[in-house]
C-alpha positions in Angstrom: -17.5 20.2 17.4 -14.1 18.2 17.5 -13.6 14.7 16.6 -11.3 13.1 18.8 -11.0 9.5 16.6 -13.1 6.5 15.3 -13.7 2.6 16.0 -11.2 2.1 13.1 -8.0 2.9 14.7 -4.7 1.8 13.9 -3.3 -1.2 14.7 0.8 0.2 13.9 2.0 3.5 14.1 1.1 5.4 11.5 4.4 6.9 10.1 3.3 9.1 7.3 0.0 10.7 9.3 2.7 11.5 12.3 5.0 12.6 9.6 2.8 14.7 8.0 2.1 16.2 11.6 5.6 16.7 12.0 6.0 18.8 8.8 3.0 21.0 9.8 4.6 21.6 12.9 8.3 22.4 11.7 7.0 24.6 9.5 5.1 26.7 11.9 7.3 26.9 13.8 10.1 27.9 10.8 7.3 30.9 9.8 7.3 32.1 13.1 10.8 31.9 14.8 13.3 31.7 11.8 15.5 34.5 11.1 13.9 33.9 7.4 10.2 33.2 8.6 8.7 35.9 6.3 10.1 34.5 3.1 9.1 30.9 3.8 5.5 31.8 5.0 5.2 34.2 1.7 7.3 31.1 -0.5 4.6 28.5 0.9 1.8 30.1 0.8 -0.7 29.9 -2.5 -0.8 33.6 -3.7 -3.7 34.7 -5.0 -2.1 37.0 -6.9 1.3 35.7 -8.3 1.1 32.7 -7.4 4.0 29.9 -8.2 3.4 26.3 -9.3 4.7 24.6 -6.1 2.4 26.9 -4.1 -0.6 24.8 -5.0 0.7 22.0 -3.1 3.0 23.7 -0.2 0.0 25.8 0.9 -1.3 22.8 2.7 1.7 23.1 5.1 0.9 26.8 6.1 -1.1 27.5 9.2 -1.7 30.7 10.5 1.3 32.4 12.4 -1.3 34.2 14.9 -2.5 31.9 16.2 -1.7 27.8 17.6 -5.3 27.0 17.4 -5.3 26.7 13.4 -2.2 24.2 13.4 -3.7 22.2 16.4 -7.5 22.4 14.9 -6.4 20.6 11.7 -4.1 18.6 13.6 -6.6 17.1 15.7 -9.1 16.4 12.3 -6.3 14.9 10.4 -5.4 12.4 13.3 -8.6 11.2 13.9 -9.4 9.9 10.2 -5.4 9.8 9.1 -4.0 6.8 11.0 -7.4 4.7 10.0 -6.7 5.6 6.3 -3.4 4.8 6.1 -4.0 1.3 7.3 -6.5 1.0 4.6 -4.5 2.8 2.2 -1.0 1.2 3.0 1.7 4.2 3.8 3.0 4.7 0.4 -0.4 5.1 -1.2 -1.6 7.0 1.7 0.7 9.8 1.2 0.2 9.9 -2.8 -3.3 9.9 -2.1 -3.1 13.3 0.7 -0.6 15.0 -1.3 -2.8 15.0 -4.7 -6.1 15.2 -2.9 -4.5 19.0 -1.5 -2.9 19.6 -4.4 -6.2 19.4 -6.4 -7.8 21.3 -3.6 -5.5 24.1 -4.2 -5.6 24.0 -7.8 -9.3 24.2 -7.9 -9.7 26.7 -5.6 -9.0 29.8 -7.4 -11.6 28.5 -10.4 -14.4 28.9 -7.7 -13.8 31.6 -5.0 -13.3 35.1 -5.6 -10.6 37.5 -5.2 -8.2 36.6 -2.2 -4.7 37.2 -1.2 -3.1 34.2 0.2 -4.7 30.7 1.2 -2.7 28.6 4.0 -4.1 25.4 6.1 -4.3 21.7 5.6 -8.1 21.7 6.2 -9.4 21.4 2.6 -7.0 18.2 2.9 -8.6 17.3 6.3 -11.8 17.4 5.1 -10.8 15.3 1.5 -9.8 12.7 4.6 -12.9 12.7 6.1 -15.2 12.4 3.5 -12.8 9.3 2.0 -13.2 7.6 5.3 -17.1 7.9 5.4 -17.1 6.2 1.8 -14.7 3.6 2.9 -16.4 3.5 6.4 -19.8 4.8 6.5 -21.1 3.0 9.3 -17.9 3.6 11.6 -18.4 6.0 14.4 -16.8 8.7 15.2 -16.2 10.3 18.6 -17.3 14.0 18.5 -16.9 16.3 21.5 -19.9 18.9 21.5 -21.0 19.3 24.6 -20.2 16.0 25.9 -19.0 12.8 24.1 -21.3 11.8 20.9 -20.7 8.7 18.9 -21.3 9.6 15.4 -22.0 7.5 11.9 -19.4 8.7 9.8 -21.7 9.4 6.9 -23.5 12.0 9.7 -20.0 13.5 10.3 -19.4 14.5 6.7 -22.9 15.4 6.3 -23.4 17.6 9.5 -19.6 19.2 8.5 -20.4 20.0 5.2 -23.8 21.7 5.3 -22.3 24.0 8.1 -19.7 24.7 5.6 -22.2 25.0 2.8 -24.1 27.8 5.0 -20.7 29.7 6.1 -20.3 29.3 1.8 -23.4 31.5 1.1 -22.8 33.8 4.0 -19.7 35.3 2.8 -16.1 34.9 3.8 -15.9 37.5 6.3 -14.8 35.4 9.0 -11.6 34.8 6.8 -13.0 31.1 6.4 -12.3 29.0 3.2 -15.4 27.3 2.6 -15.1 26.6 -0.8 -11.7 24.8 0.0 -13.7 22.5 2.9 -16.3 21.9 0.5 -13.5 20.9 -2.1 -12.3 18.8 0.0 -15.2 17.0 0.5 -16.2 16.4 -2.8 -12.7 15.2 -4.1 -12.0 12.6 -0.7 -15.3 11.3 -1.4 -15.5 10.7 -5.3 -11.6 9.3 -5.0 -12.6 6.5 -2.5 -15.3 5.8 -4.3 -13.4 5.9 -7.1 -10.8 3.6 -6.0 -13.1 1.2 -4.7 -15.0 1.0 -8.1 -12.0 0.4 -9.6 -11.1 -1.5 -7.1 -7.3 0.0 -6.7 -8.9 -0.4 -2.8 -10.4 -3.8 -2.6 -13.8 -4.0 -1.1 -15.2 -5.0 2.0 -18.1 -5.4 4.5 -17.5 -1.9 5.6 -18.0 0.2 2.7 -20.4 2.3 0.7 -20.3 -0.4 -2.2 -21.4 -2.9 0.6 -24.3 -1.1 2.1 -25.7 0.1 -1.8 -25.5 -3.5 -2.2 -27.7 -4.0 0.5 -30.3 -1.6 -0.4 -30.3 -3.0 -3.6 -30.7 -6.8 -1.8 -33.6 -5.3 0.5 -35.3 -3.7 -2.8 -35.2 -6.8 -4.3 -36.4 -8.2 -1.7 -39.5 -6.0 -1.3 -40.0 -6.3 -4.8 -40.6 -9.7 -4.8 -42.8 -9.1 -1.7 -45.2 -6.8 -3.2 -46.4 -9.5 -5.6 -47.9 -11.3 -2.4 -51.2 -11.1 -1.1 -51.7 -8.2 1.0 -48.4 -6.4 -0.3 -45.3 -6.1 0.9 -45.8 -4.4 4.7 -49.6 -5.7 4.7 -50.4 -8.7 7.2 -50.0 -11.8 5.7 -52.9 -13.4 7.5 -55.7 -11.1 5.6 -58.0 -13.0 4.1 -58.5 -12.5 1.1 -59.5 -14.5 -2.6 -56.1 -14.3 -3.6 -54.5 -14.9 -0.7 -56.3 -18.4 -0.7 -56.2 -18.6 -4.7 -51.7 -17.6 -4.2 -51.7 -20.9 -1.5 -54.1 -23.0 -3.9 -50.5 -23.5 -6.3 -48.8 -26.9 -4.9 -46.6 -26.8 -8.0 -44.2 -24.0 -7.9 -41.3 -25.6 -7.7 -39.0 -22.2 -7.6 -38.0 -22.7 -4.3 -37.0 -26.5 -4.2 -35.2 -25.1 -7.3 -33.0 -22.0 -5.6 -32.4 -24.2 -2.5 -31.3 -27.5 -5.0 -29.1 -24.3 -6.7 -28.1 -23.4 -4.1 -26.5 -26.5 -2.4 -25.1 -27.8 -5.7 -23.1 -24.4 -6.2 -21.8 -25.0 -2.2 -20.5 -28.7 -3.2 -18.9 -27.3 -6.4 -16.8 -25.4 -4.5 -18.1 -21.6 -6.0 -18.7 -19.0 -3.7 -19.4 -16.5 -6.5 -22.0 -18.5 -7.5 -23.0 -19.2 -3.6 -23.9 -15.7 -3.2 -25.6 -15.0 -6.5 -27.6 -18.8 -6.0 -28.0 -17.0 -2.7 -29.9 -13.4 -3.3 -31.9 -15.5 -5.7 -33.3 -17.6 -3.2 -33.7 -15.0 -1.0 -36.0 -12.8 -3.4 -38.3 -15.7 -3.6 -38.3 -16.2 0.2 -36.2 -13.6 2.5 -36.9 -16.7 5.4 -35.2 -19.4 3.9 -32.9 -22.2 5.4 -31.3 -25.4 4.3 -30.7 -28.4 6.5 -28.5 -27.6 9.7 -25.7 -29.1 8.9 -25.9 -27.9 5.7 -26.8 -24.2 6.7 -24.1 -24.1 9.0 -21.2 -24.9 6.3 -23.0 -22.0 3.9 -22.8 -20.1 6.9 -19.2 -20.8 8.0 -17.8 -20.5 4.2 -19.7 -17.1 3.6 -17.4 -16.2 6.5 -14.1 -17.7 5.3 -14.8 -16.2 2.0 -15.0 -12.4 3.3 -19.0 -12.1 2.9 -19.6 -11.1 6.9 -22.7 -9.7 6.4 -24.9 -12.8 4.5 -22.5 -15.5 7.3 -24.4 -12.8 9.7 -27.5 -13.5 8.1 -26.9 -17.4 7.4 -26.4 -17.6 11.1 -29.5 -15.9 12.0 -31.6 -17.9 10.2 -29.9 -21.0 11.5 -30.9 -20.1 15.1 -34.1 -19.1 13.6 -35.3 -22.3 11.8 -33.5 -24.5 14.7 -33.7 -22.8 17.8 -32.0 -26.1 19.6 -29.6 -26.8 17.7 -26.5 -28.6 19.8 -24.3 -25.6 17.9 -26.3 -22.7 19.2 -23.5 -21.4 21.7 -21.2 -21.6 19.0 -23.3 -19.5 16.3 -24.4 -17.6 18.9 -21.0 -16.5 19.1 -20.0 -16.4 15.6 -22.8 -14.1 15.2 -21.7 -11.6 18.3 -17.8 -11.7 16.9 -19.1 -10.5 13.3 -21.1 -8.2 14.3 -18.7 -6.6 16.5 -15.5 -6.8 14.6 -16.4 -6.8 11.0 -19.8 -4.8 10.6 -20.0 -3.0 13.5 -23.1 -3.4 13.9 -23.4 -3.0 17.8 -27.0 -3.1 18.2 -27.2 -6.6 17.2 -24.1 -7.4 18.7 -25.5 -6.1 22.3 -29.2 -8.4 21.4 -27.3 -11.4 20.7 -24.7 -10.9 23.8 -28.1 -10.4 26.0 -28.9 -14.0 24.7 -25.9 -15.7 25.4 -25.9 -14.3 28.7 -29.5 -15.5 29.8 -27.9 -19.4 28.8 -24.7 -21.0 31.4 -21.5 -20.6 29.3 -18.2 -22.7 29.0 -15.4 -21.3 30.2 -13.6 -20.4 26.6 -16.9 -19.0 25.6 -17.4 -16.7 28.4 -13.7 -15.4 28.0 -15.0 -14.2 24.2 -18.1 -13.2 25.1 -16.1 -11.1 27.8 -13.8 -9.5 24.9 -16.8 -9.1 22.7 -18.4 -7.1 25.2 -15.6 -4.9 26.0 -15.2 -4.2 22.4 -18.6 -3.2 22.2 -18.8 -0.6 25.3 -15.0 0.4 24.8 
């Protein structure tokens, strides 16, 4: 199983994961064709035995002289998460960030393998990189050659990866394998980016694992305040029952004039912090809310100016929802596709909403998106 890259590629080049290549490469080729290739390869190299302080972090630069497919193995791992990373990362960060990340690896590794003479290979790194770009990209897929061409959730990636490394773990290294430094790696890529974005040294986004626990916690809620209805929370709402007819015998809760007065007052004010939180209350009373058109339409358009993609998403749907006519429908229609396609990549509600803009004539500019939009989506 190879990777060969992810929907999150670079937009520049990226001059430390090439450089980083580069050094790999010179120095394979330095172990194998320099007049002194013995004493670098044995300099580099973390000894398991004597080893020296550098080695911990030099080892990572070592691949195996025998053979072209160790180099080119990691190579091809490192490129298809590096470039992506360092965008998010910025270059100088990005470097600190793969240089510690193997350094830790290597420092580590001793404490928790046995006995072994030397350890070389950048894949303990490689697979810090990986599981950093599944926390700061979970839903991103990744393109996977196994027998075919797969597109993979990155979470999947990391998972799949790790548990095969996990079982090579507990059968022994006798294919020369080190599994403890993959599953190293793993652990310390993942816990940094989530780290950093708890911190937030890496400010958040739509995309990342911060986002998506925040919408498990949103749907809980959500269910939550479902389960106190009649019938439950999955139940039909139509069952008839005495408490379904005592629940719709109470004219005066006003909780929900009160979310939605909350909710426009914090729009006017100007606070989008208080937008969203005015927002998830609302929607834990009633998950199928909507204000006024106009009015639902600005809450969606400044969710979207503000960086919250995925409640404009949901402001738009239920726009189109509670007004099915509205004179703006080929415009939210739109708005809808574009963030699902380039900001949460969700592509199977990209495609649904596409399919509806397609059954309905088009201007011109329009079609020309809707074009791009759907190249993005099958590209």
């Amino acid at each position: 199983m190879i990777p060969l890259g992810t929907d999150r590629p670079s937009a520049v080049v990226p001059r430390v994961t090439v450089g980083i290549l580069a050094i790999n490469t010179l120095v394979w080729i330095a172990c194998i064709r320099s007049p002194w290739a013995d004493g670098i390869y044995r300099s580099l190299a973390l000894s398991g035995f004597d080893p020296h302080w550098w080695q911990y972090a030099t080892y990572q630069f070592v691949h195996d002289r025998g053979s072209l497919w160790h180099l080119l193995g990691n190579a091809i791992f490192f490129w298809a998460f590096g470039s992506a990373l360092e965008r998010r990362f910025g270059s100088l960060l990005f470097a600190t960030v793969y240089l510690a990340l193997g350094t830790a690896v290597g420092a580590l590794y001793p404490m928790v393998s046995g006995p072994f003479g030397m350890l070389i290979g950048a894949s303990g790194t490689v697979c810090a990189c990986a599981a950093a770009f599944a926390v700061l990209y979970p839903r991103a897929r990744v393109l996977l050659l196994f027998w075919g061409l797969w597109r993979v959730p990155a979470l999947w990636f990391v998972a799949i990866f790790a548990a095969l490394d996990f079982i090579g773990f507990t059968r022994g290294r006798g294919d020369g394998v080190a599994y403890e430094a993959h599953l190293l790696g793993f652990a310390l890529g993942g816990l940094s980016a989530f780290v950093m974005l708890w911190l937030k040294v890496l400010p958040r986004d739509d995309f990342d694992l911060f986002f998506i626990l925040r919408q498990w916690k949103r749907r809980a809620e959500m269910r939550a305040a479902l389960a106190d209805r009649p019938g439950g929370a999955f139940e039909s709402a139509s069952r008839d029952t005495a408490q379904r007819f005592t629940a719709a015998a109470k004219p005066t809760d006003e909780s929900i004039p009160r979310a939605r007065a909350d909710l426009s007052a914090a729009m006017q004010g100007g606070d989008w912090t208080k937008v969203v939180e005015r927002m998830h209350a609302l929607t834990a009373l009633t998950p199928l809310w909507s204000l006024a058109e106009p009015a639902q339409l600005q809450l969606a358009n400044g969710l979207h100016e503000h960086g919250q993609h995925g409640l404009a998403a949901d402001a738009y749907a239920n726009l189109l929802r509670v007004h099915p006519r509205s004179a703006q429908r080929e415009a939210v229609q739109l708005m809808l596709a574009t963030i699902c396609v380039r900001y949460l990549r969700d592509l199977d509600r990209a495609r649904a909403t596409i399919a509806l803009l397609r059954a309905s004539p088009l201007s011109v500019p329009s079609a020309e998106l809707l074009t791009q939009l759907e190249q993005e989506v099958n590209g």
